[in-house]
Structures are given as structure tokens and as C-alpha cells.
N, C-alpha and C positions, 0 to 999 in steps of 0.2 A: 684477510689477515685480521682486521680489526675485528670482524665480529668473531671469528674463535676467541680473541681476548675478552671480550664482553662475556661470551657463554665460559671462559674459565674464572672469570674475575665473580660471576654469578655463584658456578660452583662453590668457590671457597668461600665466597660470605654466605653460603646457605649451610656449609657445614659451620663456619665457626661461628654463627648466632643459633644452631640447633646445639654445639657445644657448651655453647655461654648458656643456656636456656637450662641444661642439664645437669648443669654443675649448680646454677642459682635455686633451685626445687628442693625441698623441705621432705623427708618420707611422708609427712602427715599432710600434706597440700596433694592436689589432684594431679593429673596430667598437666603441664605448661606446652601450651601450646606459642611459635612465635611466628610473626608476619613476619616473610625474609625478606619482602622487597617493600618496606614502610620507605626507606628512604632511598627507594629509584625514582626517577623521574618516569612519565609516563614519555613513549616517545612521540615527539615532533612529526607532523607531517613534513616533508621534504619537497621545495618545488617540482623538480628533475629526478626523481624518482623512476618516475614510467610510471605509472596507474594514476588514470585520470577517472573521476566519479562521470556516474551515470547523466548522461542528458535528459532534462524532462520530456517530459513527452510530448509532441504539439497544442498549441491551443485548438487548432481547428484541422479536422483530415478530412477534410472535403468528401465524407462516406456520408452524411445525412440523407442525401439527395436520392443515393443508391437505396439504403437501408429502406426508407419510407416509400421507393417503389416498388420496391420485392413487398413487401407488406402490402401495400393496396394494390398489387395484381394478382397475389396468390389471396385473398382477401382473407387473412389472416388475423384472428382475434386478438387484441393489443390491450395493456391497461396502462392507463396513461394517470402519472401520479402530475396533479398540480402543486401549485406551489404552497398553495395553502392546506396543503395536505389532503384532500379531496381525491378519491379513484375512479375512475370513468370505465367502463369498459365497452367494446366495440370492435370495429375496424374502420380502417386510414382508408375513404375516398377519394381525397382530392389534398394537398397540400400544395403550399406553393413557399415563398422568405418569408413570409413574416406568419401563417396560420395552417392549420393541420383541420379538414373534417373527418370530425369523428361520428360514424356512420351507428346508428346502435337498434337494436328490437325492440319493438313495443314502447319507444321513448325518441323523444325528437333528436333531433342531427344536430351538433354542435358544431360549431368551428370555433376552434380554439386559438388563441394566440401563442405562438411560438417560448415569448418570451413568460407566460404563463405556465407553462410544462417544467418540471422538476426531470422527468424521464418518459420512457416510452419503455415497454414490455411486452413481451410474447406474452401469449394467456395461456395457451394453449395449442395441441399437436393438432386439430384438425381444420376443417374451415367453420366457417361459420356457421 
């Protein structure tokens, strides 16, 4: 019941600030255009409404461990962004908590520290 009154109490100040608006216009002035809700409130969130916002997302999904095997058993070419901005490219040999080696052609093997890595990337569709 209350909100039909809001949407009728809406209508009528929409019509009679587009009435006021039409009557105050001069023939030599342009179109007048009027904002009809300048003076509504925006509305309030409501505790007890029913819609609750989304939950973040976890800090850790315990999928690392997975992720980083299927990659160095399928030995699948990865580009690894460090933190200082630096791209490596290769594939995952060996990782363990705290370092990831990165296995590469024609260039020595790295092991890199965990906390060094920005991200990890596919490179590419086939193997190495």
C-alpha cells in the first residue's frame, strides 16, 4: 500500500513541476527542461530488507598445489610475471611453499621464490 502512494505522490509532482515549468517559459526562451526528483531523497538501505551483498571471495583456495601440478606434469609452457616486472618463460619442474623451478631452453633453470611471482601463465597450446 505504501509504495503505490510513493508511485502516485511521484506522478503528481512530475506532472505539476512539468506544469509549473510550462507556464514559467517565455516564446523567445528554449525548451525548459525540469529535474522532477531534485528534491527526493535518495533511498536508504534498509537492514531487513532480504538482499544481502555479495561475499568476497576467499583469500586462499587451496587450488595452487593442483594448478602447479597439472602444469609440470603436462609440461606445459608458463610465463611467470615477477614482481619487478620481469617475464620468464618456461616450464614448472619442481615447486614446493615457498619456490617454483622454472625449467627453460638454452638458459639456466631458475628457482624462484614464491613470494617473488606477481602471477603464473599459460604460454601456450602445446608442449614444450
Amino acid at each position: 500500500m505504501r509504495w503505490k502512494l510513493c508511485q502516485l505522490y511521484l506522478r503528481i509532482a512530475f506532472v505539476v513541476a512539468a506544469k509549473c515549468a510550462a507556464r514559467s517559459r517565455t516564446p523567445d526562451e528554449g525548451p525548459r527542461y525540469t529535474v522532477y526528483n531534485r528534491s527526493m531523497a535518495f533511498r536508504q538501505a534498509n537492514a531487513n530488507s532480504g538482499k544481502q551483498g555479495r561475499t568476497p571471495p576467499p583469500e586462499e583456495t587451496r587450488e595452487e598445489a593442483g594448478f602447479l601440478k597439472a602444469l609440470g606434469d603436462k609440461q606445459r609452457p608458463v610465463r611467470i610475471k615477477l614482481m619487478d616486472g620481469e617475464i620468464l618463460s618456461g616450464w614448472i619442474e619442481y615447486y614446493d611453499t615457498h619456490m617454483v623451478r622454472l625449467t627453460r631452453q638454452n638458459a639456466p633453470n631458475l628457482f624462484i621464490f614464491k613470494h617473488e611471482i606477481m602471477y603464473i601463465a599459460e604460454d601456450g597450446d602445446g608442449k614444450r
